[in-house]
N, C-alpha and C positions, 0 to 999 in steps of 0.2 A: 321333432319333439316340441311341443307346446310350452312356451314361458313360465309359465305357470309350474308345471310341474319341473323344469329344470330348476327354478329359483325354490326348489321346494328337496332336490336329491344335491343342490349345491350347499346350503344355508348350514351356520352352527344353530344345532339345535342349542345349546344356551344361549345366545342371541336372536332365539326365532323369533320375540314381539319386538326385537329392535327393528326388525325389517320391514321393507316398506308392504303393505297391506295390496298385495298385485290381487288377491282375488275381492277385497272387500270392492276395490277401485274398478275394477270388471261390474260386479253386478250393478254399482252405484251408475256405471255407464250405459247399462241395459236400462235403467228405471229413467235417464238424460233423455236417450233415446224415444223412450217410450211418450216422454211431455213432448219432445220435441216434434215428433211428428202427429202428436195433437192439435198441438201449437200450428206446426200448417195446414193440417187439412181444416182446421177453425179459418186460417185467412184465406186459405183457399175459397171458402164459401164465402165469405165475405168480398171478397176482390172483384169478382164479376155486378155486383149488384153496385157497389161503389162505382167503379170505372161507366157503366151505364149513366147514371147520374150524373158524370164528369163530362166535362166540354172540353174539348179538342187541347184546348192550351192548361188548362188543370194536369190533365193525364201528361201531359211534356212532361211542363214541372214537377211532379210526382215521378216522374222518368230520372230524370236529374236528380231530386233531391234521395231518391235510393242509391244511384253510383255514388255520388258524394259519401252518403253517410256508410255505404257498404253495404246496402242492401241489394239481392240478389235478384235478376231478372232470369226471365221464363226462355225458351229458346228463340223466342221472335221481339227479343228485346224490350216486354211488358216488363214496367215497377210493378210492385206489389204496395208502393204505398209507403208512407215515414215512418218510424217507429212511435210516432206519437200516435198515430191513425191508426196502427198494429195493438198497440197496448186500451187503447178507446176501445176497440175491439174485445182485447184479454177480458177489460174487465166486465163489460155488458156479460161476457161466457165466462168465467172463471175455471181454471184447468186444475184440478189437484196437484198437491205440491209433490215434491221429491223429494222422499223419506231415506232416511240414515239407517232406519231400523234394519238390524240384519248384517249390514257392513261392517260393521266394526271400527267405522270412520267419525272423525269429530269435523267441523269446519274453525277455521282458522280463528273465527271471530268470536268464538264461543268459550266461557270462560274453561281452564284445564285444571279442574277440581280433582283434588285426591289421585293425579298421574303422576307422583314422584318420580317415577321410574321412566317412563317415558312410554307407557302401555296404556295404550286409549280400546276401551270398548264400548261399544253402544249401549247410551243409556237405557235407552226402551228395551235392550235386550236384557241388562242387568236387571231393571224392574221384573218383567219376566221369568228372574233366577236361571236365563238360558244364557253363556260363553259364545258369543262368534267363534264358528270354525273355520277363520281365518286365523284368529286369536288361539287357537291352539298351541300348544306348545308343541304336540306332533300332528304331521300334516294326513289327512284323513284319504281315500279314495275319493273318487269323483263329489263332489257337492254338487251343490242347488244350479250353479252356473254354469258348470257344464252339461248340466239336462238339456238337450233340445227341445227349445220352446216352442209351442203351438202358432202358428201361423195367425198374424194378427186380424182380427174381424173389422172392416172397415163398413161404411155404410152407405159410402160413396160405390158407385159402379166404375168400371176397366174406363180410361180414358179420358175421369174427371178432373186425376189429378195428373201430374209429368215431374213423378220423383226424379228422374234422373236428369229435367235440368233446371232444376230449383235449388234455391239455398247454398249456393255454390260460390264459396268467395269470389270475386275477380282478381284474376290472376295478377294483377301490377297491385292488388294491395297487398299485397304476403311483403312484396319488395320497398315497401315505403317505410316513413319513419314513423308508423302509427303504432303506440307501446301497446304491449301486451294487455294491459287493461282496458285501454280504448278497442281493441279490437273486440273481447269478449264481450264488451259494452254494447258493440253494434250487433254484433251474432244473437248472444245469450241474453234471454231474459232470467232473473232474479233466482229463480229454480234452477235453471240451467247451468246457471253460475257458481251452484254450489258443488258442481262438480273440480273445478279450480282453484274453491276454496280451500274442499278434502284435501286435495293435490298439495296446496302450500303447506297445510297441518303439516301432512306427511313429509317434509319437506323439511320445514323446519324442525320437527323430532328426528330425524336420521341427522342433519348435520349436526345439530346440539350434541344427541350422541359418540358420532363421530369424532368431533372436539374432543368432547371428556374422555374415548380412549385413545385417541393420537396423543393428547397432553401426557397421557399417563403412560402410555410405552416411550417417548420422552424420556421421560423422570427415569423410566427402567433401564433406558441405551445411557446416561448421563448416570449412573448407579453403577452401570455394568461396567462403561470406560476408567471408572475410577477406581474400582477394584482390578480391572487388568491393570494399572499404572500399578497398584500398591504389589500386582503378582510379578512385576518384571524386576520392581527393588526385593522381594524375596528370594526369588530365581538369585540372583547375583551373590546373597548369601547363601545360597542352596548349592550354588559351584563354588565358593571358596571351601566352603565347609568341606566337600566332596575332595576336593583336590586336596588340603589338609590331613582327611583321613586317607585316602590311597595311600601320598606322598609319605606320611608318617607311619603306617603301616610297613613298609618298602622300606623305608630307612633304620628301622627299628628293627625289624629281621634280618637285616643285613650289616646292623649292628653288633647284633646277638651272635652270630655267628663266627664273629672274628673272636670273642673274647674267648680267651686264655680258659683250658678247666681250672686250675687252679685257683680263682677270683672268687673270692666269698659272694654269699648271697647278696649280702647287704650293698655291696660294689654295683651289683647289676641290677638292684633295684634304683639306685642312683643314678645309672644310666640311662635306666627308660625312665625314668623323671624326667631328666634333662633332655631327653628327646621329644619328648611330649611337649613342656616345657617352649621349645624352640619351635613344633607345631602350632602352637595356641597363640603363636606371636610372630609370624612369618616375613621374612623381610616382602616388598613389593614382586605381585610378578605380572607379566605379559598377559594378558589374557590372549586365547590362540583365534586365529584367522575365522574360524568357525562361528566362535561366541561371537567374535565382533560384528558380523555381517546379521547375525541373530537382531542383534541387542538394536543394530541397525533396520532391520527390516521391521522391526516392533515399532520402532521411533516414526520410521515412515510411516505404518501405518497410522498412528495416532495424529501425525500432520494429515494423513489422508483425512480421516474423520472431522478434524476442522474445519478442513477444509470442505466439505462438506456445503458449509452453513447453515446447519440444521438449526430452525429455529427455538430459541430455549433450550438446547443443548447444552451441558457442561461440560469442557474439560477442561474448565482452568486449573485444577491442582495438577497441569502438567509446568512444570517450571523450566527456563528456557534453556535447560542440557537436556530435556526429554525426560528426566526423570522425576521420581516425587522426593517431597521433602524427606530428609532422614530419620529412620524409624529405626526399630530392630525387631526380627523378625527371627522366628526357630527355623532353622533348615530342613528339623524333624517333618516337620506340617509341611513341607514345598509340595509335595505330590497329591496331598490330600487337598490342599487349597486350589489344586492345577485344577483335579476332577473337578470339585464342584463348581469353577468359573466356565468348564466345560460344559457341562451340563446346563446353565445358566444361560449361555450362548443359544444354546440350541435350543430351550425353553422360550428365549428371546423370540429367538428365528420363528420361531412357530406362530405367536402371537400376532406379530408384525404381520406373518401372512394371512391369518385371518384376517385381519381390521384392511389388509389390501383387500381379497378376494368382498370382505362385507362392501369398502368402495366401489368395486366395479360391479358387484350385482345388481346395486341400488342405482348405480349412474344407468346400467340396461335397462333397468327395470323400468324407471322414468322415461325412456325413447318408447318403450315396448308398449307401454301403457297410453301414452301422448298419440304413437302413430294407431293403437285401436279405434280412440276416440275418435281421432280424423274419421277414418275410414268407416265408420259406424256414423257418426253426421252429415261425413260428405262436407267436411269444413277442412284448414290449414289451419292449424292452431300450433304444430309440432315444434314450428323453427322457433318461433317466437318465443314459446312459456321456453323452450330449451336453453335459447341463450341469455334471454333477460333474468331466468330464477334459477336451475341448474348452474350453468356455466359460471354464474359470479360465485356459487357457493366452494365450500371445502373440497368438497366430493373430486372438482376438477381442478381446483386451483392450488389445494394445499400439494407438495411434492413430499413432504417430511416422510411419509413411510415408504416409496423406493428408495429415497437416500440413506434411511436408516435401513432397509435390509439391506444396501450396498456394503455398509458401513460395517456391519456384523459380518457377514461375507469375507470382507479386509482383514478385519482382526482375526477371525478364527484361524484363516489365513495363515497369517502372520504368527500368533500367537500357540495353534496346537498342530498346523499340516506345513511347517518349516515352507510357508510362501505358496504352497499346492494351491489354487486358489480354484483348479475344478475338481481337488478333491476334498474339500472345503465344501465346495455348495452343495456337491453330492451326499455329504453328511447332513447339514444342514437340510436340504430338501428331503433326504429321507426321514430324517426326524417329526418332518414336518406333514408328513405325505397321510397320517393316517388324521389329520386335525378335521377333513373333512370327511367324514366317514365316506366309505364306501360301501359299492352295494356289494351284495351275499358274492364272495370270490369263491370256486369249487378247487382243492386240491386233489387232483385225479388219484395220484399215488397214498395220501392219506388216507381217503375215502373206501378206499379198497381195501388194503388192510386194515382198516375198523371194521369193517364189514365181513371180511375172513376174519381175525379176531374173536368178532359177537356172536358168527354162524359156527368156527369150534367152541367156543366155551357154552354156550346154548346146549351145545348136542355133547356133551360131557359132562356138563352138569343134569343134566335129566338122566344120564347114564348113571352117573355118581350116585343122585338122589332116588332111584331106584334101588342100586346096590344098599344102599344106607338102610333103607325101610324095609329090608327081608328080617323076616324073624333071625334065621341065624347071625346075623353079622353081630350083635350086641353079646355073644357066647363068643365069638370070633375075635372082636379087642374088648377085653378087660376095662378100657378107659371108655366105654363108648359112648357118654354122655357128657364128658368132659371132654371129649375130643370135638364132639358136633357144637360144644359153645364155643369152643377155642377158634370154627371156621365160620359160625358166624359173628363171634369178635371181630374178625377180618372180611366177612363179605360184606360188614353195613358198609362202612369204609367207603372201601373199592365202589361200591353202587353208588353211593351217595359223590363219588368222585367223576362218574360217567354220567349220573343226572345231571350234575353240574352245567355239563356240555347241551343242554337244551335251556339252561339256564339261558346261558352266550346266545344262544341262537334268536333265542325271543329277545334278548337287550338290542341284538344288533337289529333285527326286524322293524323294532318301534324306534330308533337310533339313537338309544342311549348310550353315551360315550363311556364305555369301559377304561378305555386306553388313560381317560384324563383322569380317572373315577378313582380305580388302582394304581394312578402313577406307574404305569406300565410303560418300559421302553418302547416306543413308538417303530423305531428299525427293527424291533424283535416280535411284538406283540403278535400272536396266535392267531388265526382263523379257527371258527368252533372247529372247523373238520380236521383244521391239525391238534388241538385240545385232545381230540377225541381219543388220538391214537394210543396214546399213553394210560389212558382209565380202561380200555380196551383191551392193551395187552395185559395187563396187571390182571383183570379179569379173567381172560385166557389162561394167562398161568396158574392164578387160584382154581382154576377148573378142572386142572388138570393135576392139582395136589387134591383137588377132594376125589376126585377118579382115581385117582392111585391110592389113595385112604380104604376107598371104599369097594372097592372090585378091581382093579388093576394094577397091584403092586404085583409087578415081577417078583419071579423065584429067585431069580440072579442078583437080586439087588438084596445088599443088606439092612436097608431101610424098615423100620417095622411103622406100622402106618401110622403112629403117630409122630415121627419124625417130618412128616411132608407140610406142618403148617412152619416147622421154622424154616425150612428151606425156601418157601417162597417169601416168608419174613427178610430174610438175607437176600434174596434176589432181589425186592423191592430197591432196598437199603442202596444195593449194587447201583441198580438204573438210576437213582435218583441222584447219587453221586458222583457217577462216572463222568470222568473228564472228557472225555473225548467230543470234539465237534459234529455229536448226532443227538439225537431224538431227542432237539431245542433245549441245547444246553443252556440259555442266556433264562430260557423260563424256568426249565427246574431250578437252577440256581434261586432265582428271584424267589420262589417257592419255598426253597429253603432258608432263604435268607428271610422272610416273611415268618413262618414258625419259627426262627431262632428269635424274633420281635415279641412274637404274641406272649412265649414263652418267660420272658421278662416283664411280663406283666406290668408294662410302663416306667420301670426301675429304674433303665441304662438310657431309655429312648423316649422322646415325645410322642403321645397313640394320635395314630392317623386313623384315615379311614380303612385302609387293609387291615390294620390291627385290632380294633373292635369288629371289625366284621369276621373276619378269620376267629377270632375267639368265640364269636355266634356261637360261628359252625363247631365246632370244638364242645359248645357247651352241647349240641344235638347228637355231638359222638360218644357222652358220659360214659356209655355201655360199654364201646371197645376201649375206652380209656380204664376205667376200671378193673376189666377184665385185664390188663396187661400182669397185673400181680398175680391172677391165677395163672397165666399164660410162662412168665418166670419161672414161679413155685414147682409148675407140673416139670419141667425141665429141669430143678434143679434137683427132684424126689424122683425123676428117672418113670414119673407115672404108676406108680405100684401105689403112693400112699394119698388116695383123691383125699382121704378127710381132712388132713393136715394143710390142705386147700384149698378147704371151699371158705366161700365170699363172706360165711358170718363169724368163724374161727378169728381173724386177723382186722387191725383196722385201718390197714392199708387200704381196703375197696374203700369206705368212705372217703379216703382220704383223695385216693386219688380219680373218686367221683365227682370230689366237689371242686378238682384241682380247675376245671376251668373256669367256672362259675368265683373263683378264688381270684384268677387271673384276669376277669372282666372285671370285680370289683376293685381290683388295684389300679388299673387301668382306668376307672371314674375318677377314682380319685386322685389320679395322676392329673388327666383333667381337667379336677376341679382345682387343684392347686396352680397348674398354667394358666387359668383365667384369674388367680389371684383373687379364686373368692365370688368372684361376681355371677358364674353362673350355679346357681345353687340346684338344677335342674339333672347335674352328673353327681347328686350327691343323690337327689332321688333315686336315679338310675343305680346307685351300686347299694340301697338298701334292697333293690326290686333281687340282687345277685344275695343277699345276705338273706333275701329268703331264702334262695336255691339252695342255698350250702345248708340254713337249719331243716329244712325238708328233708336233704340228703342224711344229715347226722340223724333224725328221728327217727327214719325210715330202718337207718342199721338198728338202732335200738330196738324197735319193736320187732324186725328178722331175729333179733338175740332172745330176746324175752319169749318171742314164739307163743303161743295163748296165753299163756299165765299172765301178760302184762296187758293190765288194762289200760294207767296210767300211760306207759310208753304208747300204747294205742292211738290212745285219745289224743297224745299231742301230735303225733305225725297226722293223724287228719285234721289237725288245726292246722298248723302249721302247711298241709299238701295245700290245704283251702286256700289257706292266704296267697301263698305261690301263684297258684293255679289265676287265682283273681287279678292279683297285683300283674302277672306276664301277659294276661288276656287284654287288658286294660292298656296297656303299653305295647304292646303289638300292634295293635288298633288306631289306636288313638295318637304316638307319638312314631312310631317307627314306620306302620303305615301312613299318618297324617289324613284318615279319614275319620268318620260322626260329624265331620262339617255342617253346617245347618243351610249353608246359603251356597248348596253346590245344585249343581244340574242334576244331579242323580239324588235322593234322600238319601242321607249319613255316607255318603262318597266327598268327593269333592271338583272343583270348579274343574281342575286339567286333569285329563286322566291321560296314560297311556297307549293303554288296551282301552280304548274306548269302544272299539268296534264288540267288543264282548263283554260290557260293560256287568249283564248279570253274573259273571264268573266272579268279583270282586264279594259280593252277597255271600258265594259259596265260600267260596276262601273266607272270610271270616265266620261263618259256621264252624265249616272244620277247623280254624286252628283253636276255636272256643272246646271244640270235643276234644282234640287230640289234646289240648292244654291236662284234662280232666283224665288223663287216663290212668291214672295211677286207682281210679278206681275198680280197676281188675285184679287187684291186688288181695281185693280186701274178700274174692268169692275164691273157694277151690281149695283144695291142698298142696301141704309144704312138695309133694312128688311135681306138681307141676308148673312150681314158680322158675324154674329156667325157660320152658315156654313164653308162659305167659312175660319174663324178661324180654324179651326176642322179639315178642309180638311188640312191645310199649316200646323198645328202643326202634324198629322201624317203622312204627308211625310217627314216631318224634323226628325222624329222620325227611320223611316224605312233607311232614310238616313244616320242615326250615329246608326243605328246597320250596314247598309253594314262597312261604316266605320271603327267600331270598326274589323273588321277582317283582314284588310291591318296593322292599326295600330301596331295593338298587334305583325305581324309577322314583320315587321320594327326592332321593340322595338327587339324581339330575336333576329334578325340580328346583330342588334348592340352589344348585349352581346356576340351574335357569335364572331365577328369580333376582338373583344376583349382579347375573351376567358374567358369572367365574367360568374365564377358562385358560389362564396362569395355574399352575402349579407355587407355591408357597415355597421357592428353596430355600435353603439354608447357604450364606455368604461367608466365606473365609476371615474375612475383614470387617471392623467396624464399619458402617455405611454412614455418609455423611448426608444429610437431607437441610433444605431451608426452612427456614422459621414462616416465613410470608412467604404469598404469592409475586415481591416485586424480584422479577429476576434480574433487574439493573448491578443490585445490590450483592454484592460480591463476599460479603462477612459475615453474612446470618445466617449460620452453620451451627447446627447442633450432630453429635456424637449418637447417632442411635446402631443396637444389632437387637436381634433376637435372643432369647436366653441361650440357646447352642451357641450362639458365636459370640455372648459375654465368657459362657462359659470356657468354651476354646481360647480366647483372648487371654484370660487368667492363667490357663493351664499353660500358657505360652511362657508368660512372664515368669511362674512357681519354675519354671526347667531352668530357664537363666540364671538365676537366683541360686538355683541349687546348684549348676555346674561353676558359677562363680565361686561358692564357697567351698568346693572342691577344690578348685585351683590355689584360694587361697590356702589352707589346710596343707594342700601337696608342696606350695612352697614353703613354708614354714615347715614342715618335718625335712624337705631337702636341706633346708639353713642351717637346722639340728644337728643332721646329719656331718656338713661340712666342719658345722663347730667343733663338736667331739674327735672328727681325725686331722684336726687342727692339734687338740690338745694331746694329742696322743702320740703325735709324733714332736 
C-alpha cells in the first residue's frame, strides 16, 4: 500500500489540515525534478565546450574544486565545473522557476497571513476560487499525481547525457560534518531549495500544533488527577455512610424485636431515635483489610503518576498522607461522580491516542517523503534534514503522551478494575478503537437477516396492498379508511427508521465521525448493517399486521382486523425495552434514553447535538405524531363511532402536531439562555419553530371553517408562506452552510464532502425548496380526499429530512474540523480547579471554575446537608421533649 493513501485511511478527519501535506510535497517534488534535470542537461552542454577550452592544469583544478565544494563527477572522474561557472551558466539560459501553484504549500520565508489555524493553501490557487485537493477536508480518489506522466522529450540523442552517474553525492560527504544547509547549498540551486523550504513550513506548523494539543491534554490528565483525588475522599464518605446505614438497619430490627407488646407507641418511637441517634455519631472503627489495600493501591498509583515527570503536570493538591484537603462530600452522588470520572478516563484515553497515532504519522511521513526526494534526484539528503530538523523537534523528543497514556492506564487500574491493569487497557483501547474510523466492516449474520426481513415484508406487503384495493374489502371493515391512516401513521416511521441506515452508510463512506458527533459509546457503537436489523424487523412485522388486516386474518383467531395495528404497537414497545443482552441493548437503550432528552424539551437537560437533531426528525414525523390521538380515540370508541374521531372535531391534533416544533422551540431557548444572551442566532432559530406551530394552528382553523372561512384561509397561506420561506432559507444557508460566494462550486462551498457528486447538492436544494412548499395541495381537490393527499405531504416531508439529514451531519463534522474538536465536553463531579496565568512555577493562582451542571450538582449537594442537619436537629429536641415530660410524670 502506498503512503499516501495509508496516511489518508489512518488520519482524524477533524485534524485532516493539521497534517502534513504528503501529496502537496510529492507533486512539488515532480516540478524539483523536473528544473533539476534541466538544470543538467543545460551544463551538460555547456561542460564539453568549456573543458575544450581548458588547459591540462585548469580542468585538475576544476576537478578538485568540485570534490571540495560537493560537486559530482561523471564515471571517469570529469568535474563539471564550480558553482560559480554553473550559475554564469544558469544565468546566460535562465530555467523557469518552481511554482507552489497547486500544492497547497507555502515556503518557510514567506510571510503566514490570515493562517490562524495553522491551514496554509495556495495562494494562486485561492486567487483562482479553486481549494487544493490536498486541503480537502476528505480525501478524494486518485489526483493529479498519481496519473502516470508522459515520458519526458529531451532533445539531446541516447548517449549524450550518463544520468546514472551524475549528480551523485560522494559518498564520505553524507558522513562529514557539513550541516544540512551547507549541503543543499552545494546540491540545490534557489528553486530547488524551495523544496526544503516547504518541508520546514510543514515542519514547523505540525510541531506548533502538536505543542498546543500536548499542553492541552496536559491541563486535561492534571484536571482528571485532581478530580480522582477529590473521588477517593468521597468514596471514604460513601463507606461510612454505607456501613452506618446496613449497621443501623441491623441494629434497629433487632431492636424492634425484643421489645415487649405491651410498650406504648411513643416508647418505640424513642428507641429508634435513639438508635439512629447513636448511628449519625458512631464511635471509631477499623476499616477492613479490603478497603485498606484499596485506599493503598489508589495512593500508589498517584505516586505512580508523579512519578512520572510529566512535564507541567499537577498534582500538587495531593497532600503528604495521599489524601486531599478536607471537604464534605454527599455519599448520595458517590456512584454518579464514579461514572462520570469513568467515562472522563476513557474520553481521556481516547484523545491521547490520537495526538500519539497524529505523532507517529507525521514523524513517517517526513522519512517517507525525504527518502522519495532522494530517490527521484539521486541525492542523500535523508539522514541529515532528518536528524538536524526532525529529530531536535517535539515529534521525537517530547515523551509526555506515552507517559500520560501510561499514567491513565494506572489510575483506571487502580481506581475502577480493583488493580486489573489488562483489563483496564482493554477497556480503555476499546473505547478508543473506533477514534480512527474504520473501513466498511460486513456482519455476515446481520446482513442476512435484513435481507430475509426486507424480501418477507416486501412480498407481504404487495400481498396486503392488493388485498386492501379489492372493491370488497371496504364493505368488509366498516373502519376502512380509518384503519389504512392508522397503518400509514406507522409505516412513515418505520421507513423513515430503515432510510436512516443509508444515511450511516454515506457518513461512514465520506468518514464522517458519527461515533464523536452523537456521543455514541465507542465499545457499543453499531455498524450500518447491524442498525439495519432492527428497522428491518419492525418492518416485517408491520407487514405482516397489514397482511393479516387485509386478506389473512385467520378464522381461528379472534382478532377483528382492526386489532393488528396495536399489536404491533406493543410489540415495538416490547423490543425496544426488553432487557435482555440481544438485539444491541446498549443502543436501544441509548435511543431511549435520547427521546426521554428530546422530549424535555431542554427543561431538565442542556440540548446537545443528539437533541436538536432528533427533534428534527420528530418535527418531519408531525403526521404520525398527530395521528396518535385518532389512534387512542379509535381504541377507546371500539371503532364503531369514526366521527367523534376525526382530526378536525378535537384540538388535540394541533396540539400535538405542533408538539415538536414546540419542543425545538424550548430547546433554542434553552440555548440561548446557556450562552447567557450572547448568541442571539438561537433566538432566530426558535422564531423559524414559532412559525411552524402558527402554520400548524391556522391550518386547524381553516380544516374547521371548511369553505365558508375566508379570513381563516387567508391567514394560513400567509402564515404556510412565511414558514415555507423562513425554513428554506435556514436549511440552506445555516444548517446546510451553503450560497457561499467564494466557494469552488457557485452558491456551494469551499470543502465539500460528496465532492465526487458535487451536482447532487444543486438537486438537493431544489427539492427541499418544493417539498418545503407542499402544503400547496391542500389548497386543489375535495374534503373526500385530504387523508391522501395527507399521506402524500407527510412522506415527502419525510424523504425530505432524510436528504437533509446528509448535508447536515457533514456541516456539523466540518465545524468540528474547523475546530480541531475531537473531545467530547463532559460534565465533571467536582469543581475544577484551573490557573489564572501561564507561569506554572507558581503554585497559588487557582481559581474555582465548573460548568453550570456541576455548580448546579454542587448546591444541590450542600441543600441535602443542610436539610438532613436540621432533621437531626429537630429529632433531638422532640427526643429531649419527650425525656422531659416522662421525667415529670413520674
Amino acid at each position: 500500500m502506498k503512503f499516501a493513501r495509508y496516511l489518508e485511511e489512518n488520519a482524524v478527519d477533524e485534524w485532516r489540515r493539521a497534517y502534513i501535506n504528503y501529496r502537496g510535497l510529492k507533486k512539488l517534488i515532480k516540478r524539483v525534478d523536473e528544473h533539476h534535470e534541466e538544470r543538467k542537461l543545460l551544463l551538460n552542454v555547456s561542460q564539453p565546450q568549456r573543458q575544450a577550452s581548458d588547459g591540462p592544469a585548469t580542468r585538475l583544478l576544476r576537478k578538485g574544486q568540485g570534490i571540495v565544494r560537493g560537486m559530482s563527477t561523471d564515471a571517469y572522474g570529469r568535474g563539471y565545473g564550480t558553482m560559480q561557472d554553473d550559475r554564469e551558466i544558469e544565468a546566460q539560459v535562465p530555467l523557469p522557476p518552481v511554482l507552489l501553484k497547486g500544492t497547497g504549500l507555502r515556503l518557510k520565508e514567506e510571510e503566514e497571513e490570515g493562517d490562524e489555524e495553522g491551514v496554509f493553501v495556495d495562494e494562486e490557487a485561492e486567487e483562482e476560487g479553486v481549494t487544493s485537493t490536498s486541503h480537502h477536508l476528505f480525501f478524494q480518489g486518485r489526483d493529479e499525481d498519481e496519473v502516470e506522466q508522459p515520458a519526458r522529450k529531451t532533445r539531446f540523442k541516447d548517449g549524450e547525457v550518463n544520468r546514472s552517474a551524475t549528480w551523485v553525492v560522494p559518498g564520505d560527504l553524507d558522513n562529514t560534518d557539513v550541516t544540512f544547509d551547507e549541503l543543499i547549498e552545494m546540491l540545490f540551486d534557489k528553486e530547488e531549495r524551495k523544496f526544503f523550504s516547504a518541508l520546514d513550513h510543514e515542519l514547523a506548523r505540525i510541531v506548533s500544533f502538536f505543542d498546543t494539543q500536548e499542553q492541552e491534554a496536559i491541563e486535561r490528565l492534571s484536571t482528571l488527577v485532581a478530580q480522582l483525588q477529590q473521588l477517593q475522599e468521597h468514596r471514604r464518605e460513601f463507606k461510612t455512610r454505607t456501613r452506618r446505614l446496613s449497621g443501623g438497619a441491623i441494629g434497629l430490627s433487632r431492636l424492634l424485636a425484643k421489645v415487649p407488646r405491651g410498650v406504648d407507641a411513643e416508647e418505640v418511637q424513642r428507641l429508634k431515635l435513639s438508635v439512629q441517634n447513636r448511628e449519625m455519631n458512631p464511635a471509631p472503627e477499623n476499616v477492613s483489610s479490603d478497603e485498606d489495600m484499596g485506599d493503598k493501591r489508589r495512593a500508589q498509583a498517584m505516586e505512580h503518576v508523579q512519578n512520572l515527570h510529566i512535564a507541567n503536570l499537577r498534582t500538587d493538591s495531593v497532600s503528604p498522607s495521599g489524601t486531599t484537603t478536607s471537604k464534605s462530600f454527599d455519599p448520595v452522588h458517590y456512584k454518579a461522580a464514579r461514572k462520570k470520572l469513568r467515562e472522563a478516563c476513557i474520553e481521556n484515553y481516547r484523545a491521547l491516542e490520537i495526538l500519539n497515532n497524529y505523532r507517529i504519522l507525521n514523524r513517517t511521513a517526513f522519512m517517507k517523503i525525504l527518502k522519495k526526494f532522494d530517490k527521484t534526484l539521486e541525492v542523500h539528503t535523508m539522514h541529515k534534514y532528518y536528524d538536524q530538523r526532525v529529530m531536535t523537534s517535539s515529534l521525537v523528543q517530547s515523551e509526555a503522551v506515552p507517559k500520560m497514556l501510561h499514567a491513565i492506564e494506572e489510575v483506571f487500574a487502580c481506581y475502577f478494575e480493583h488493580g486489573n491493569r489488562k483489563r483496564a487497557r482493554d477497556i480503555l483501547r476499546s473505547g478508543s478503537s473506533q477514534t480512527i474510523l474504520a473501513q466498511f466492516h460486513g456482519h455476515h449474520g446481520s446482513t442476512f437477516r435484513t435481507g430475509l426481513y426486507l424480501g418477507l415484508a416486501l412480498g407481504l406487503a404487495a400481498e396486503g396492498l392488493r388485498g386492501a384495493l379489492q372493491e370488497s374489502t371496504p364493505d368488509l371493515i366498516p373502519s376502512y379508511q380509518t384503519l389504512m391512516v392508522m397503518y400509514a401513521t406507522l409505516f412513515i416511521p418505520t421507513l423513515f427508521a430503515l432510510l436512516f441506515g443509508l444515511n450511516l452508510i454515506a457518513w461512514q463512506r465520506v468518514r464522517i465521525n458519527t461515533v464523536f458527533i452523537f456521543e455514541f459509546d465507542a465499545r457499543h457503537a453499531l455498524e450500518p448493517t447491524q442498525y439495519f436489523e432492527m428497522p428491518a424487523l419492525l418492518l416485517f412485522l408491520l407487514s405482516i399486521c397489514w397482511y393479516a388486516s387485509f386478506v389473512g386474518n385467520p378464522a381461528w383467531m379472534p382478532w377483528s382486523p382492526t386489532t393488528w395495528p396495536l399489536v404491533w404497537l406493543l410489540t415495538v414497545v416490547a423490543l425496544l425495552v426488553n432487557p435482555l443482552e440481544m438485539m444491541h441493548k446498549s443502543s436501544r437503550y441509548w435511543m431511549l434514553r435520547s427521546l426521554a432528552r428530546v422530549c424535555t424539551g431542554g427543561v431538565m437537560y442542556s440540548v446537545e447535538f443528539r437533541d436538536f437533531f432528533l427533534g428534527d426528525e420528530l418535527n418531519s414525523l408531525a403526521y404520525s405524531v398527530s395521528n396518535m390521538w385518532v389512534f387512542a380515540c379509535e381504541y377507546d370508541h371500539g371503532w364503531y363511532w369514526p366521527d367523534q374521531c376525526a382530526g378536525t372535531q378535537t384540538y388535540w391534533t394541533p396540539v400535538l402536531s405542533a408538539l415538536p416544533a414546540t419542543l425545538r422551540l424550548t430547546q433554542c431557548l434553552r440555548r440561548y439562555i446557556d450562552t447567557n444572551g450572547k448568541m442571539r442566532i438561537h433566538l432566530v432559530n426558535a422564531f423559524k419553530y414559532l412559525s411552524s406551530i402558527l402554520n400548524v394552528l391556522f391550518y386547524f382553523r381553516y380544516r374547521q371553517a371548511g369553505s365558508q372561512g375566508v379570513l381563516p384561509h387567508g391567514l394560513w397561506v400567509l402564515f404556510a408562506t412565511i414558514n415555507s420561506l423562513y425554513t428554506c432559507t435556514w436549511d440552506i444557508a445555516i444548517d446546510w452552510n451553503l450560497l457561499q460566494k467564494s466557494s469552488r462550486y457557485p452558491l456551494l462551498r469551499s470543502h465539500l464532502a460528496y465532492d465526487d457528486i458535487w451536482p447532487m447538492y444543486y438537486v438537493a436544494m431544489v427539492v427541499n425548496i418544493m417539498i418545503r412548499f407542499v402544503w400547496v395541495i391542500y389548497l386543489f381537490g375535495d374534503a373526500s380526499s385530504v387523508p391522501l393527499r395527507a399521506f402524500v405531504a407527510a412522506m415527502l416531508e419525510m424523504l425530505r429530512r432524510w436528504q437533509w439529514n446528509f448535508v447536515r451531519l457533514e456541516n456539523e463534522h466540518l465545524g468540528n474540523a474547523d475546530s480541531f474538536k475531537i473531545v467530547r465536553d463532559l460534565p465533571l463531579p467536582y469543581p475544577v480547579r484551573r490557573r489564572h496565568g501561564s507561569d506554572y512555577g507558581d503554585e497559588d493562582e487557582y481559581e474555582s471554575e465548573s460548568d453550570t451542571r456541576t455548580l448546579g450538582h454542587g448546591s444541590q449537594m450542600s441543600t441535602n446537608e443542610s436539610r438532613i442537619r436540621d432533621a437531626l436537629r429537630e429529632t433531638q429536641m422532640h427526643l429531649d421533649e419527650v425525656r422531659q415530660r416522662r421525667t415529670t410524670t413520674l
